[in-house]
VEXDREN-2710 file (C-alpha; in Angstrom, 1 decimal):
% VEXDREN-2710
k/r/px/py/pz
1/UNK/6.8/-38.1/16.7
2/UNK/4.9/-37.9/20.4
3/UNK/6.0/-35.3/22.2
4/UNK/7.2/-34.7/25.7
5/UNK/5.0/-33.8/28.6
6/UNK/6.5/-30.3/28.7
7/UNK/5.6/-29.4/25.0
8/UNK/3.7/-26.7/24.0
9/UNK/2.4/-22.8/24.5
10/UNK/1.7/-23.8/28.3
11/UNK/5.6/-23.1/28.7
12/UNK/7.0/-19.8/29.1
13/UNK/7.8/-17.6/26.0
14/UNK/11.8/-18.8/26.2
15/UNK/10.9/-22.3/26.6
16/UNK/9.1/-22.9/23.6
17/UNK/10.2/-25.4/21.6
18/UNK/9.1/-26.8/18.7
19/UNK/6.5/-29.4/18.6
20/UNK/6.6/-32.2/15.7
21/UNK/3.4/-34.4/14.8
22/UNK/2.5/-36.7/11.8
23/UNK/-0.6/-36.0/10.8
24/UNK/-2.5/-37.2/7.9
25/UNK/-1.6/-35.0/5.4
26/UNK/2.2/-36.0/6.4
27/UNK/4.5/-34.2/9.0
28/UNK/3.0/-30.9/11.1
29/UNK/5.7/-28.6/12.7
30/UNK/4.3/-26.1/15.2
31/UNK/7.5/-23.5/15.0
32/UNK/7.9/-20.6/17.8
33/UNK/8.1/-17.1/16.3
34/UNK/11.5/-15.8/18.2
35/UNK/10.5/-12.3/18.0
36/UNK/7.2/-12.2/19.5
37/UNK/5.7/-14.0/22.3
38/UNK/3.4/-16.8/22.0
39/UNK/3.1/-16.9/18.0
40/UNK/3.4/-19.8/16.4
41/UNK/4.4/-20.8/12.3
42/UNK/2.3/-24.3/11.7
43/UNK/3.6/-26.4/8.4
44/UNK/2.6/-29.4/7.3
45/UNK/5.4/-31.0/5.0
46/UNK/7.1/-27.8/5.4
47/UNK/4.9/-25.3/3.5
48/UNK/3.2/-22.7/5.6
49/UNK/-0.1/-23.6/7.0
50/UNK/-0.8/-21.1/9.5
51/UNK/0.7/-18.2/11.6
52/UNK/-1.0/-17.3/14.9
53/UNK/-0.4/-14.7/17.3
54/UNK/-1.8/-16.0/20.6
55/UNK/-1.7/-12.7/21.9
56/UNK/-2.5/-10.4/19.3
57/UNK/-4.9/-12.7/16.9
58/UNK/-5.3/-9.6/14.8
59/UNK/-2.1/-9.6/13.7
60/UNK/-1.7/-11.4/10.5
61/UNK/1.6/-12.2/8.8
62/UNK/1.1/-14.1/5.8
63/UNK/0.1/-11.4/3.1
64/UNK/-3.3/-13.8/1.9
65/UNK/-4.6/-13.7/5.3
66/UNK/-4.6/-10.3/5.5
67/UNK/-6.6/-10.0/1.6
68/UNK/-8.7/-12.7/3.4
69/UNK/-9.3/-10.3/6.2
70/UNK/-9.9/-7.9/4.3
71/UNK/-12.6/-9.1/2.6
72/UNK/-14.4/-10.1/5.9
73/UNK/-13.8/-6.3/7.1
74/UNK/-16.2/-5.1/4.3
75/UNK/-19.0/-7.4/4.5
76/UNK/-20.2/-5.4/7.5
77/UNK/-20.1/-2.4/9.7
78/UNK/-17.3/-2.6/12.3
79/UNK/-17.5/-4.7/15.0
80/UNK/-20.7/-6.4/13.8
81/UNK/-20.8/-10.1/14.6
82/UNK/-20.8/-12.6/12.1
83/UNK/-22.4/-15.9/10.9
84/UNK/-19.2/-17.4/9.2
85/UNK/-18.3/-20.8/7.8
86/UNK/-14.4/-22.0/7.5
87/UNK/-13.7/-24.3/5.2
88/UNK/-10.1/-25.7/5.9
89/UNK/-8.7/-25.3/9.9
90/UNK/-5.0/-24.6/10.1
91/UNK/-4.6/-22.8/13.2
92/UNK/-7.9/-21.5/13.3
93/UNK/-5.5/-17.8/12.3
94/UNK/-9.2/-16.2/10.4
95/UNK/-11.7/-17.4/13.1
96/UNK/-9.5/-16.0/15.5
97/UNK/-9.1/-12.6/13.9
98/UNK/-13.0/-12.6/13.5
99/UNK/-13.7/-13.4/17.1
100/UNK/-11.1/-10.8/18.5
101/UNK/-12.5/-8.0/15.5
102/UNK/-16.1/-9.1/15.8
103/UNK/-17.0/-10.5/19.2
104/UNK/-20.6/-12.2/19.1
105/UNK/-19.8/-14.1/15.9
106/UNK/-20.8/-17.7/15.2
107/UNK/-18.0/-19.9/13.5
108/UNK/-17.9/-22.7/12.4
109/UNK/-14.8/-24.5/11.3
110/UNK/-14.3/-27.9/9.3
111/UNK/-10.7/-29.5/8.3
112/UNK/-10.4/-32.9/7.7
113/UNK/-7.0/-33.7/8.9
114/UNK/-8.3/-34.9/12.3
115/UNK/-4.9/-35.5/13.8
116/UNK/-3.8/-32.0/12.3
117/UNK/-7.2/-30.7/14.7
118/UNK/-5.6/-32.9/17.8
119/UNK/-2.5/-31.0/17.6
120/UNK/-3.7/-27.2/17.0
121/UNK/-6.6/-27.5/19.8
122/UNK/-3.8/-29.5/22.3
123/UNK/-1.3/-26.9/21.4
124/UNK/-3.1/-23.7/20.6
125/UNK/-6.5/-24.0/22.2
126/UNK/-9.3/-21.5/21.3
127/UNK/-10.0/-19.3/24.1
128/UNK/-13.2/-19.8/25.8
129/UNK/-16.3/-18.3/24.4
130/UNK/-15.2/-17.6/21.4
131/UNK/-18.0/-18.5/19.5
132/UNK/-16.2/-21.0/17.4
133/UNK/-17.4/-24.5/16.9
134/UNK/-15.0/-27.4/15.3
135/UNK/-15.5/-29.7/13.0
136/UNK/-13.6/-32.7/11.8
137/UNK/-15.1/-33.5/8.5
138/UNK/-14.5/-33.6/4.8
139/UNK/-15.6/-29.9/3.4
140/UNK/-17.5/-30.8/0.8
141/UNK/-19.2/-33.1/2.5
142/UNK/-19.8/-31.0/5.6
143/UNK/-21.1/-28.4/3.0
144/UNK/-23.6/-30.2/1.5
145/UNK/-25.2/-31.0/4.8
146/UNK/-25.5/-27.6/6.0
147/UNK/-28.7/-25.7/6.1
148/UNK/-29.7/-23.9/3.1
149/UNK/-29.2/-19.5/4.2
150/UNK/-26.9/-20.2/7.0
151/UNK/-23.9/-18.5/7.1
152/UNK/-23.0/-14.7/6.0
153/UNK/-19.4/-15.4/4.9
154/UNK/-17.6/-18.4/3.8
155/UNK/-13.9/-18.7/3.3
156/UNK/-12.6/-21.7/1.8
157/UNK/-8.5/-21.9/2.7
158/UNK/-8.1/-26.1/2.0
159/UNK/-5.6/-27.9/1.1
160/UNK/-3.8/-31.2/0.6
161/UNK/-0.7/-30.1/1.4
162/UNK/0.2/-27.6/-1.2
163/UNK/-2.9/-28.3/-3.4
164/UNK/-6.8/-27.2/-3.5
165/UNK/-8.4/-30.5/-3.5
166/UNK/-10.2/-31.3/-6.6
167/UNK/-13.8/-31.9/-4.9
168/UNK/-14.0/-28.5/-4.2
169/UNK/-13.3/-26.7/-7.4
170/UNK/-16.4/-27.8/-9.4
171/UNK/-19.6/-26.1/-10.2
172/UNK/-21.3/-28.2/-7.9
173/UNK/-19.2/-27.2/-5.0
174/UNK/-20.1/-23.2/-6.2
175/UNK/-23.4/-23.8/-6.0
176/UNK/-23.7/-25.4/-2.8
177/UNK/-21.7/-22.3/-1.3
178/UNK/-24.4/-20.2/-2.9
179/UNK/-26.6/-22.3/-1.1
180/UNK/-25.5/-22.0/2.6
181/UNK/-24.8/-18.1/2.1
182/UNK/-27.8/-16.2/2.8
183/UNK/-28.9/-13.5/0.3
184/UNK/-26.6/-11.0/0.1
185/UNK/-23.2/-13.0/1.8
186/UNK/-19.9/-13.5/0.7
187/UNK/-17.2/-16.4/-0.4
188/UNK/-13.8/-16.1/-0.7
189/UNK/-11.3/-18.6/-1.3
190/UNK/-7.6/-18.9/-1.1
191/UNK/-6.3/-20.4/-4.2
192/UNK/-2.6/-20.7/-5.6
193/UNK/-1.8/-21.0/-9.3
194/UNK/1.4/-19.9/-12.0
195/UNK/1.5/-18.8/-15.7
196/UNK/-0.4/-19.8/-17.8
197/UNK/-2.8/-19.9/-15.3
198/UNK/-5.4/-22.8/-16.3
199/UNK/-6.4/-23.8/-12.7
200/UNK/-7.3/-19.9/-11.7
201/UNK/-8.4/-19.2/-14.7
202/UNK/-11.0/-22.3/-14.9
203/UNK/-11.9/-21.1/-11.0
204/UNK/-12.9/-18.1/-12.4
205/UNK/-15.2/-19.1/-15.0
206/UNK/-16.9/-21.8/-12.5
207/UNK/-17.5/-19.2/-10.0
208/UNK/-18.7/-16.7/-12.7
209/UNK/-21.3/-19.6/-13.9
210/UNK/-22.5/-19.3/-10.4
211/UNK/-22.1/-16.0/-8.7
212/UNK/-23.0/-12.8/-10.5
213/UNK/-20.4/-10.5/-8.7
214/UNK/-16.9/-11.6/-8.8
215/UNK/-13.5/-10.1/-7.7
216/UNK/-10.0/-11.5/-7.2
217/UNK/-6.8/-10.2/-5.0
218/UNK/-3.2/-10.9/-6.4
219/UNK/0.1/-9.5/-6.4
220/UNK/1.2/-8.1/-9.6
221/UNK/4.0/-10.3/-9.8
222/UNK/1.6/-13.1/-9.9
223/UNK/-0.9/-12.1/-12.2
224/UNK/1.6/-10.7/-14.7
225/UNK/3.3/-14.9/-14.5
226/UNK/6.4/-14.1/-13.2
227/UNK/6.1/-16.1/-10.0
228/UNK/3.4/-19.1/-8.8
229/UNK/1.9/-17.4/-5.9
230/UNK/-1.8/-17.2/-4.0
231/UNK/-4.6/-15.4/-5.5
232/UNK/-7.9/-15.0/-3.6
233/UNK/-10.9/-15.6/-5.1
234/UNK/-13.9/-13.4/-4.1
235/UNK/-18.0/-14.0/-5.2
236/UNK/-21.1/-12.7/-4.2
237/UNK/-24.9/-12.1/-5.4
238/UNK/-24.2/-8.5/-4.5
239/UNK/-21.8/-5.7/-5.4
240/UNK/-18.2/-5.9/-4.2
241/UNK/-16.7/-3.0/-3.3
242/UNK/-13.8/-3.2/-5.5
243/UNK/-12.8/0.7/-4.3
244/UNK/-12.4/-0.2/-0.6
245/UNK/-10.7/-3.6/-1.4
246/UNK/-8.0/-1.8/-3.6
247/UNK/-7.0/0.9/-1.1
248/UNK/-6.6/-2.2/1.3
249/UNK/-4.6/-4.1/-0.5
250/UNK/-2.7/-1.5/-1.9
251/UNK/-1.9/-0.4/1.8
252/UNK/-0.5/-3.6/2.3
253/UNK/3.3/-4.4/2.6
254/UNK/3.1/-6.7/-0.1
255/UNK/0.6/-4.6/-2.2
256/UNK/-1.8/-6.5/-4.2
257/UNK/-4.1/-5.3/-7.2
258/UNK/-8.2/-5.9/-7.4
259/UNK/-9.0/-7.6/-10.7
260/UNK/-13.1/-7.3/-11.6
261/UNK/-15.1/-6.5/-14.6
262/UNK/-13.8/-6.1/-17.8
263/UNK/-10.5/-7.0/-17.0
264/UNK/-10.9/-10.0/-14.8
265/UNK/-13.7/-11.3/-18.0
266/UNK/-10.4/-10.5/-20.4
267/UNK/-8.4/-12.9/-17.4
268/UNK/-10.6/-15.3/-17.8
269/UNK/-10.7/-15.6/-21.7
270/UNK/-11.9/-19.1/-23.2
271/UNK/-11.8/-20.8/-19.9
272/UNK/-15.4/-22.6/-19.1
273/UNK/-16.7/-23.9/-16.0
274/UNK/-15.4/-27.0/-14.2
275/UNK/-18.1/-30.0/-13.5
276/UNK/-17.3/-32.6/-10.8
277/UNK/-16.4/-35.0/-13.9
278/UNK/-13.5/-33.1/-15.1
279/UNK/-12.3/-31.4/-11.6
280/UNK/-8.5/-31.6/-11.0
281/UNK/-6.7/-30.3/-7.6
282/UNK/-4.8/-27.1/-8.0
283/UNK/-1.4/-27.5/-9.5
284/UNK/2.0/-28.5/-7.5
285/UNK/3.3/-25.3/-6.7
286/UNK/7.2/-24.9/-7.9
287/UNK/9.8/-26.0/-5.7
288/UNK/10.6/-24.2/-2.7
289/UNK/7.6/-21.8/-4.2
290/UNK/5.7/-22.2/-0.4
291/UNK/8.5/-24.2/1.9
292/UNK/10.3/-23.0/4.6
293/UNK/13.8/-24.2/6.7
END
């Protein structure tokens, strides 16, 4: 659908009106939050993409952001600006937290949905000097290109509408995050799996292959199978506080628990690393497990 010349966050807070796009992972929806001022829901096919506060880009609402966020808090002191590499562009909701919480930080950002990028930066443009630098490009392939040691954090948040893209759950892809983070860095990826857990599981394992620290954020509810939900995924070549990030996510309003060590090795049980061969995109979540409206 093209919309009118009057669309958009250019209009005042009680004029803003949803904006409707096709893009090419099907149909985007840029949805005004009624109760606070220039934040904006994005959905593609009616799952939840992104959330943005225009005005408050610290505020996060969707509960895997925030362990996301989390994360990036503890890689460094407060404040200190980053080097950080986004796969997967949404709304651009984590480099804007990062540039508001860490001013001074390089970003860079690659999605592959070009048309989705047309319609977030006509829409929701980044504010100027923000440090962040867009890419439209497929991850993987972007990633492979990049210089070796280049980036202190990577977050990976892509999908294909409700899916994690096959092409980046392999070995292959692990190591050629290890690869762009410099000694000592930190990836973290949103993922989203159910009982009996095969995808997260087989994440696990390929990371572990990989990375010798590993971690990963969920909900109780999801890791004990009683509901498909997000799980984020968290490596490094050095220790992760596991202390810090359980009293965060604990905090939360949707409390979360820290899985590492001999627990997440029990998660993991038989499952074995994934190789480019055998990949397979995330499963298709449940219905109405991610939709909205």
């Amino acid at each position: 659908m093209k919309e009118s010349a009057n669309e958009g966050v250019n209009e005042s807070a009680d004029e803003q009106i949803p904006v409707v796009r096709e893009v090419d992972g099907g149909t985007a929806r840029l949805l005004p939050d009624v109760d606070r001022d220039r934040a904006w829901l994005l959905t593609v096919d009616d799952a939840p993409q992104s959330y943005i506060d225009l005005d408050e880009p610290t505020h996060l609402e969707f509960e895997y952001a925030r362990r996301l966020a989390h994360v990036l808090d503890g890689v460094a002191d407060d404040g200190a600006p980053l080097d950080v590499l986004h796969l997967g562009g949404g709304a651009f909701t984590l480099p804007r937290y990062v540039a508001a919480a860490r001013p001074g930080s390089r970003q860079h950002v690659v999605e592959a949905d070009r048309a989705l990028l047309d319609l977030v930066t006509e829409h929701l443009p980044l504010p100027e000097g923000s440090g962040i630098t867009v890419y439209g490009a497929d991850a993987r392939t972007w990633l492979e290109n990049a210089p070796d040691a280049s980036a202190d954090v990577l977050i990976a948040d892509v999908f294909g509408g409700s899916r994690v893209p096959a092409h980046l759950t392999s070995a292959g892809y692990a190591r050629e995050t290890r690869r762009v983070l410099r000694p000592g860095g930190t990836y973290a990826a949103n993922l989203a799996d159910g009982s009996p857990f095969a995808f997260l599981r087989s994440q696990l394992a390929t990371f572990a292959a990989v990375f010798p620290e590993l971690a990963l954020i969920a909900e109780p509810a999801v890791l004990r199978g009683r509901r498909f939900g997000n799980a984020v995924l968290v490596a490094s070549d050095r220790e992760i506080d596991t202390a810090r990030l359980s009293r965060r996510t604990a905090a939360d309003a949707f409390p979360a628990r820290v899985e590492y060590g001999a627990s997440l090795t029990r998660f993991i049980g038989g499952a074995r690393p994934v190789s480019d061969a055998d990949a397979v995109p995330s499963p298709v979540p449940p219905g109405g497990a991610f939709s909205v409206g």
